[in-house]
SERO-4910 file (N, C-alpha, C, O; in steps of 0.05 Angstrom, whole numbers):
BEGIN
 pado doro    nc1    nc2    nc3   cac1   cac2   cac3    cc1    cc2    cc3    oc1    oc2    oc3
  Unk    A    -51    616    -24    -34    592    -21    -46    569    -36    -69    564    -28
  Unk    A    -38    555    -55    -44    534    -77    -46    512    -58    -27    513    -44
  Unk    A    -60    497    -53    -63    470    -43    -53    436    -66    -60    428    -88
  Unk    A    -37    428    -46    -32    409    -66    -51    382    -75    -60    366    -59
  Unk    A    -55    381   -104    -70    361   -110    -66    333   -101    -46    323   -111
  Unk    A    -78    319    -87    -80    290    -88    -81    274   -112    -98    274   -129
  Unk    A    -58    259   -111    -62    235   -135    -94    215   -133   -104    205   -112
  Unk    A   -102    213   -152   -130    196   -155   -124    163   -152   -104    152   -160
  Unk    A   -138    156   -145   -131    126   -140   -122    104   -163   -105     86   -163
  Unk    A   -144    115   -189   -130    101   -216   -100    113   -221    -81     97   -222
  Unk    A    -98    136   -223    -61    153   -221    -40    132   -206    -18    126   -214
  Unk    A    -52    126   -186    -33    119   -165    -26     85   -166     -5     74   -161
  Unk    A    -53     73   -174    -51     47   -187    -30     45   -212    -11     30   -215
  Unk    A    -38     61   -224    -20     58   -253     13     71   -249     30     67   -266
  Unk    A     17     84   -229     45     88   -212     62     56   -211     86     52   -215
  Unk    A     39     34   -204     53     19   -193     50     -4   -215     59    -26   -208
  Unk    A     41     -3   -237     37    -17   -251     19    -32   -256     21    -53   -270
  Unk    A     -8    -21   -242    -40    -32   -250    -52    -13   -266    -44     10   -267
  Unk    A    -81    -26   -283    -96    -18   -299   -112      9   -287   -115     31   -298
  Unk    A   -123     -4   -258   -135     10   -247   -135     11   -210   -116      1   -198
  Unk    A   -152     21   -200   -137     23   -161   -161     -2   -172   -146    -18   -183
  Unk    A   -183    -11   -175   -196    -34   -169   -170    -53   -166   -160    -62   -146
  Unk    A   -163    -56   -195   -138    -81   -198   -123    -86   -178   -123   -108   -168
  Unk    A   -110    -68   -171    -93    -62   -157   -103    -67   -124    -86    -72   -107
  Unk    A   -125    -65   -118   -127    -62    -93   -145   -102    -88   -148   -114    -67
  Unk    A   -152   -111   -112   -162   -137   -117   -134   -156   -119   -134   -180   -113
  Unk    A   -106   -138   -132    -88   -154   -116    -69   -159    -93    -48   -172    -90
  Unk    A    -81   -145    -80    -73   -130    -52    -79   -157    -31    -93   -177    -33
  Unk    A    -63   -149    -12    -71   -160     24    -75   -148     39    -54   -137     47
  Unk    A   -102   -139     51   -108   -127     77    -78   -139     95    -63   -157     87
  Unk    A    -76   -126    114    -49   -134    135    -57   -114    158    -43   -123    176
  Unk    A    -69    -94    170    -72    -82    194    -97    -59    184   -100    -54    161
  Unk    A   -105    -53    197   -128    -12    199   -119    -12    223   -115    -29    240
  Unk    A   -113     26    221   -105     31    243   -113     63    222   -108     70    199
  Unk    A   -129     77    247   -128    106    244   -140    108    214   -134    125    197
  Unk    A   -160     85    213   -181     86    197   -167     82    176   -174     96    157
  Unk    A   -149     68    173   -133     69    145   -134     39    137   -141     23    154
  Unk    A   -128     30    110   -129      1    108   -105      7     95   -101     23     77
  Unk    A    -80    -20    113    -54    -20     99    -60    -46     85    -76    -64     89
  Unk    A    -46    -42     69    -47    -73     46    -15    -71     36     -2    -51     32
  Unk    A     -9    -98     35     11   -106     25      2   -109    -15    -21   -108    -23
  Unk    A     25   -112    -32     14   -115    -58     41   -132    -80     60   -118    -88
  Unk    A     39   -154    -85     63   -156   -104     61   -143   -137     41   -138   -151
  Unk    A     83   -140   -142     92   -112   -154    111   -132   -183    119   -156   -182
  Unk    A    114   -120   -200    146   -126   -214    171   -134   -200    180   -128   -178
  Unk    A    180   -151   -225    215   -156   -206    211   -170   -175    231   -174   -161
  Unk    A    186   -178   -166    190   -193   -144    189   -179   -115    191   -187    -92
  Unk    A    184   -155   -126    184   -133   -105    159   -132    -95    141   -143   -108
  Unk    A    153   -118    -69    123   -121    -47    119    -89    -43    139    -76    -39
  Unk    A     90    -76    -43     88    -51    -42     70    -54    -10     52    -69     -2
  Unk    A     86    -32      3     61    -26     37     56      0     24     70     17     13
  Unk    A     22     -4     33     17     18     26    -15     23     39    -30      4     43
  Unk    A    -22     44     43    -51     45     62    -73     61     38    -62     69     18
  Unk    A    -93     64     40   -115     72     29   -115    106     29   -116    122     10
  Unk    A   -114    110     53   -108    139     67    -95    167     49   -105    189     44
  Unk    A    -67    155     42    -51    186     47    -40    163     16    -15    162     18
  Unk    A    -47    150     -4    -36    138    -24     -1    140    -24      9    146    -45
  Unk    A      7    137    -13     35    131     -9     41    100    -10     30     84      5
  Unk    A     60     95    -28     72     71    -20    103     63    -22    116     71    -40
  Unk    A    111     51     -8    143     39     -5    146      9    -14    131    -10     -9
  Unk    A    174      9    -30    173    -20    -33    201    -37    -26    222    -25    -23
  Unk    A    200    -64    -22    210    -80     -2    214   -102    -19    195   -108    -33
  Unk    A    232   -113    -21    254   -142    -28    231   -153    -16    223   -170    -32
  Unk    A    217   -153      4    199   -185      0    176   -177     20    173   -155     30
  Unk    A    160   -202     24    133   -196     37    139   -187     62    131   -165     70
  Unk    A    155   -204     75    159   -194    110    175   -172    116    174   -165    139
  Unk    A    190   -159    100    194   -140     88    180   -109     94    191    -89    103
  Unk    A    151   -112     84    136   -100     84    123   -104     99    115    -84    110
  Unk    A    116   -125    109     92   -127    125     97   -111    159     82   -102    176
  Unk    A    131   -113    156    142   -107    180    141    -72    179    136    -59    199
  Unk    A    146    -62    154    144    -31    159    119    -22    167    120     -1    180
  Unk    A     87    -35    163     67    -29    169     69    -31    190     64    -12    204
  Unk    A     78    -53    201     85    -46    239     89    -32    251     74    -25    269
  Unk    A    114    -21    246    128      2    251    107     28    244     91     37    260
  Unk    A    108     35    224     93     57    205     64     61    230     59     78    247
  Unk    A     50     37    221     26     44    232     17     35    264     -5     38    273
  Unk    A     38     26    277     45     19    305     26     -3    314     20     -4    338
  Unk    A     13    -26    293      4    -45    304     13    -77    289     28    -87    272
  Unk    A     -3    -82    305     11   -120    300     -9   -126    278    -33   -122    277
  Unk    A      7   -139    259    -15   -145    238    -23   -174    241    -10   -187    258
  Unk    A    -42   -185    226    -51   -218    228    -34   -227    209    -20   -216    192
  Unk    A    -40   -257    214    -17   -269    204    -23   -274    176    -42   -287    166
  Unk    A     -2   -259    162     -8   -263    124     15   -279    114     16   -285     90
***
């Protein structure tokens, strides 16, 4: 059974339109850890906001900051600080 490859963190930066995951994660907002994960918020192109955690490199994107900040809520079931 083939195991699927993980995207690399520069891959996944440049998904979203950074040079590199440094960039990308230097223009980031911490917003909650939960389950050892660091979610960060990130503005993006077009005005758009990416949630997205360290963890499982997935990210979703959102018409605006609170937007996002609220799916990490949900998503990762805690209250984030105030960004």
């Amino acid at each position: 059974m083939a195991r699927e490859q993980s995207v690399s963190r520069d891959d996944f930066a440049r998904q979203h339109g950074f040079a590199s995951y440094l960039e990308m994660f230097e223009s980031s907002t911490p917003v909650a850890t939960a389950d050892s994960r660091k979610w960060c918020i990130t503005p993006v192109a077009g005005g758009k906001w990416l949630a997205w955690n360290d963890g499982d490199r997935a990210a979703a994107s959102f018409d605006s900051k609170d937007a996002a900040v609220a799916h990490i809520e949900r998503t990762a079931g805690v209250q984030s600080a105030n960004v």
